[in-house]
N, C-alpha and C positions, 0 to 999 in steps of 0.2 A: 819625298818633298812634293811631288807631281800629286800626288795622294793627297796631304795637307793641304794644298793649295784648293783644291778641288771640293773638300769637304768646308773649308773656313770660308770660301767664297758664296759658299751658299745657302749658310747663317742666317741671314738676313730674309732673302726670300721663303726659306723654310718657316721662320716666325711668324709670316706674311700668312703663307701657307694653313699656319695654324690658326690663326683669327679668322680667317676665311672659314676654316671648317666648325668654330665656335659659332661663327655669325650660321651657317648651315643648319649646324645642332638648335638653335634656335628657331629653326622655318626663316628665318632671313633670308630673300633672295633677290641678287642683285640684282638692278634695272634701272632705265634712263628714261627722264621726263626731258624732253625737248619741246620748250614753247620758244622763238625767238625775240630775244634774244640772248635767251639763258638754255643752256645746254647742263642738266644734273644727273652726276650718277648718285644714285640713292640702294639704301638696304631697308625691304618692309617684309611684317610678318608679324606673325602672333596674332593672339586675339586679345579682347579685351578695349579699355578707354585709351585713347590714340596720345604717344608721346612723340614729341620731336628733340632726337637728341642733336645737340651744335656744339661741333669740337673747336677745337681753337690752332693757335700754330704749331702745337708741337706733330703735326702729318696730319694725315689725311682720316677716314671717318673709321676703316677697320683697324686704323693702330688705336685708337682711342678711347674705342670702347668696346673691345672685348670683352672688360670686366665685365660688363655691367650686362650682355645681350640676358645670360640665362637670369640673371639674378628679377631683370625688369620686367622680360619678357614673359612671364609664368602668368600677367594680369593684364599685357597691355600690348596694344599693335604699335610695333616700334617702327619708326620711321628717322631713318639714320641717313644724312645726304653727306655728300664731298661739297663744302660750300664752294663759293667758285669762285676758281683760280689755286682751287687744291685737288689734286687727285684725279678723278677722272671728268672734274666738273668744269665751267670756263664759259664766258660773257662773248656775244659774236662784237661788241663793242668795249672800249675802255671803259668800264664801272667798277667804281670802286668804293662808292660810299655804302653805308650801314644801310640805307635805303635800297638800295639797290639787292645787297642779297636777303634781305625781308623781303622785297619781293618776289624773288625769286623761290624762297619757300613758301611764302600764301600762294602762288601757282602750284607750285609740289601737294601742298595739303588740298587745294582743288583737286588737282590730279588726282591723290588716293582717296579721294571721297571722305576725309575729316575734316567735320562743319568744325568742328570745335577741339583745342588739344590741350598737354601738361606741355608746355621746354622745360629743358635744361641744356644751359648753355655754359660751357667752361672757357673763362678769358677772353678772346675774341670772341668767341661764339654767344657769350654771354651780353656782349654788348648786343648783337643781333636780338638776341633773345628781348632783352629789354625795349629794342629797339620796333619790335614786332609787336609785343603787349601794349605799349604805350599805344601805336599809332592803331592798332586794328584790336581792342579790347573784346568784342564780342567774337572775337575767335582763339582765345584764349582764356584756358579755366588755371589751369596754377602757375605758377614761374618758380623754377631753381637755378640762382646764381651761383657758380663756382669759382670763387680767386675772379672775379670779374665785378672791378668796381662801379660800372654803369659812371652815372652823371656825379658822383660828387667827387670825381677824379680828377685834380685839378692841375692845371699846369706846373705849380708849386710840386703837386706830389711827383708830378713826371719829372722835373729837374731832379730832385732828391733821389729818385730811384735812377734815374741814371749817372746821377756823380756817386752814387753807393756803388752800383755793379759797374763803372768803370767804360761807361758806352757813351757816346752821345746821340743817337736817336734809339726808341724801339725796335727798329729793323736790324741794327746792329747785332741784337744779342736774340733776338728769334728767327729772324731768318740767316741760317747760315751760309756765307757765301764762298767755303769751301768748307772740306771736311775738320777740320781742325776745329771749326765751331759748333759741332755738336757733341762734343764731348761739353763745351761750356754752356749751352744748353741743357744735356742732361743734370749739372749742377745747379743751376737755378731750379727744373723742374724736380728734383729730386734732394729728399736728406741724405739716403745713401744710393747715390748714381751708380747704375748698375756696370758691370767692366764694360768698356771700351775702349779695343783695344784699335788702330789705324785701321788698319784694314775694316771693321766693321764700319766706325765710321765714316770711311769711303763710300761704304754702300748702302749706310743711312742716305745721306749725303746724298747722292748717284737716283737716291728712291724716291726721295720726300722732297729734298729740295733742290735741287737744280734744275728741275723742268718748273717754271712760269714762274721765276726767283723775280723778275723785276717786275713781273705783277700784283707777287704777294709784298712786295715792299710797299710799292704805291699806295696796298691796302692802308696801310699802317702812317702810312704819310698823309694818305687824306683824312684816318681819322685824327693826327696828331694835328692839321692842321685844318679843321675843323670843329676841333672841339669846345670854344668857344659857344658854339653855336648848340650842339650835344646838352652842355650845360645847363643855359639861360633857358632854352625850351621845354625839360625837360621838369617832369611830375613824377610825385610818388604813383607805382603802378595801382592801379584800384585794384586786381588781381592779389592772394592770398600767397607770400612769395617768404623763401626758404635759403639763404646763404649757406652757403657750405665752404668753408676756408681750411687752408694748410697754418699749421700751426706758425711755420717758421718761412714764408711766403716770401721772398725777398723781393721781387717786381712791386705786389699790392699788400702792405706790410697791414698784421691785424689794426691798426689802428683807424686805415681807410675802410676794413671790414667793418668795425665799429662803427664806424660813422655811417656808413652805408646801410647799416642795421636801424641805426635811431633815425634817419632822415627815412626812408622806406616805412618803420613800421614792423619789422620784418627779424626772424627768429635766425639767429646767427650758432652754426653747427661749425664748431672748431675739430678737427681731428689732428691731434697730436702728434710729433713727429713725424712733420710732414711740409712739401714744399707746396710751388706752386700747380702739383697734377697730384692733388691728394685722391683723389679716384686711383691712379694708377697704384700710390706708394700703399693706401688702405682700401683695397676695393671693396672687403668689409664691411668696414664702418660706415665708408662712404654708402656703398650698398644700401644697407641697412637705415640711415639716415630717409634719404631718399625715396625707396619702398614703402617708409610709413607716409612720409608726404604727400605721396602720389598714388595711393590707396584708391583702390576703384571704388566708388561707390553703390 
C-alpha cells in the first residue's frame, strides 16, 4: 500500500518531468526576464523565424505545449512564456487586463531580440494574441487563433455558454477552486477526458491551480467586465490570420468560429472530434495545420 501510495503520488510530477525533458529535446531552455513590473518565466530555442506561443487556462506553458516544441521547433525560435499570474510568471502590481500582459510580452520579445514574430494563441492566450497584433502591428507577421473568439464574442454568446455548461461566470468552470473541478475541466477541454482518477486530480489541482487562484479569476473578471470595450474598439487584424477550432467546442461553439472567420477574413481549420484544446486531443493535425501557416520564408 505504502508502495502505491508512493508511485501514484507522483504521477503527476513525473508528466511534468517529461514535458520538461521534450521542452530540452528541443534546445528549449528555461529562463526569466525581469523588467518591473512583470516578472516572466519563459522557454527559447531553436533556430529559425521567431514564434510566440500563448497558452490559456488549462496550466501553465510546459503542460501545453509539449505537443507542438519538436513539431515547430525544426524551423523557428520558439518563444514559450508562463503568462502572468500562471506558472512561474506574476505582476509586482494588480494587473489584469489584456493590455497589461501584451505588454509584458513586447518586453519579453525585446529581451530575446525579435523585432518581429508569428503568435499563436489558444483561448485566453488568444485574446492576448489578438490583442497584441491590433495595438503593436509592425511587430507582428502572422496570427493563429485557437478556440479563442477575440472581439466578436459577445455578451449574448457568454450568457448562452454559461447557461449550456451549467456555470454562471467564466472563472467557474476554468479555474478550479478545488480538486473536483478538474476532472470538469478536462470535459470541456476534451472529447475523450483522459482517466482522472482523485488522487490525480488533487495534484493537478495542488500544481496548476491553487497557487495565485484569486489572480487568475480577476483575470477573467476584468476581461468579462470589460468587454464592452474589447468590442467596440476593436478591427479586423491587418495581419494574415489562421483559426484553428475543435470540432465539438462547447465554451466557443463553431458557430462564433464562423463568425469570427467572415468578420476577420480569415481561414477557419476545423479538426474533428475534438474540444476546446484540439492541440492536445489532435497534435497532429493541429501540428500540421499550423506548420504550413507559419512556413518560414
Amino acid at each position: 500500500m505504502l508502495l502505491w501510495c508512493m508511485v501514484s503520488c507522483a504521477i503527476v510530477a513525473r508528466v511534468e518531468q517529461n514535458h520538461e525533458e521534450r521542452f530540452a529535446e528541443a534546445t528549449l531552455a528555461p529562463r526569466l526576464y525581469y523588467a518591473p513590473p512583470y516578472n516572466v518565466r519563459y522557454w527559447e530555442g531553436s533556430r529559425g523565424c521567431p514564434v510566440l506561443l500563448l497558452h490559456g487556462f488549462g496550466g501553465h506553458a510546459i503542460w501545453q505545449w509539449a505537443d507542438q516544441v519538436e513539431a515547430l521547433g525544426t524551423d523557428h525560435q520558439l518563444i514559450i512564456p508562463d503568462l502572468l499570474w500562471f506558472g512561474g510568471s506574476w505582476a509586482e502590481e494588480p494587473r489584469y487586463g489584456l493590455e497589461h500582459q501584451a505588454e509584458a510580452m513586447l518586453g519579453l520579445l525585446d529581451h530575446v531580440g525579435a523585432a518581429k514574430v508569428d503568435l499563436v494563441g489558444i483561448s485566453y492566450g488568444g485574446f492576448i494574441a489578438f490583442n497584441l497584433a491590433l495595438r503593436h502591428p509592425e511587430r507582428v507577421r502572422r496570427v493563429v487563433l485557437v478556440d479563442s473568439p477575440g472581439p466578436v464574442y459577445t455578451r449574448e454568446d457568454e450568457a448562452a455558454a454559461m447557461a449550456r455548461l451549467g456555470v454562471t461566470r467564466p472563472a467557474d468552470l476554468v479555474v478550479p477552486q478545488h480538486p473536483d473541478g478538474v476532472g470538469r475541466l478536462l470535459e470541456l477541454a476534451f472529447e475523450r477526458p483522459p482517466p482522472s482518477p482523485g488522487f490525480v486530480e488533487r495534484q493537478v489541482f495542488e500544481l496548476m491551480y491553487q497557487d495565485k487562484q484569486a489572480e487568475k479569476i480577476a483575470l477573467l473578471d476584468h476581461l468579462a467586465a470589460n468587454r464592452e470595450e474589447v468590442v467596440t474598439s476593436a478591427r479586423p487584424l491587418s495581419q494574415p490570420t489562421l483559426l484553428v477550432w475543435g470540432e465539438n467546442d462547447q465554451l466557443f461553439p463553431l458557430d462564433v468560429a464562423e463568425r469570427l472567420a467572415q468578420w476577420q477574413g480569415a481561414r477557419l481549420a476545423i479538426l474533428p472530434e475534438t474540444r476546446h484544446a484540439p492541440k492536445l486531443e489532435d497534435p497532429e493535425g493541429f501540428n500540421a495545420e499550423v506548420s504550413a501557416f507559419l512556413r518560414c520564408d
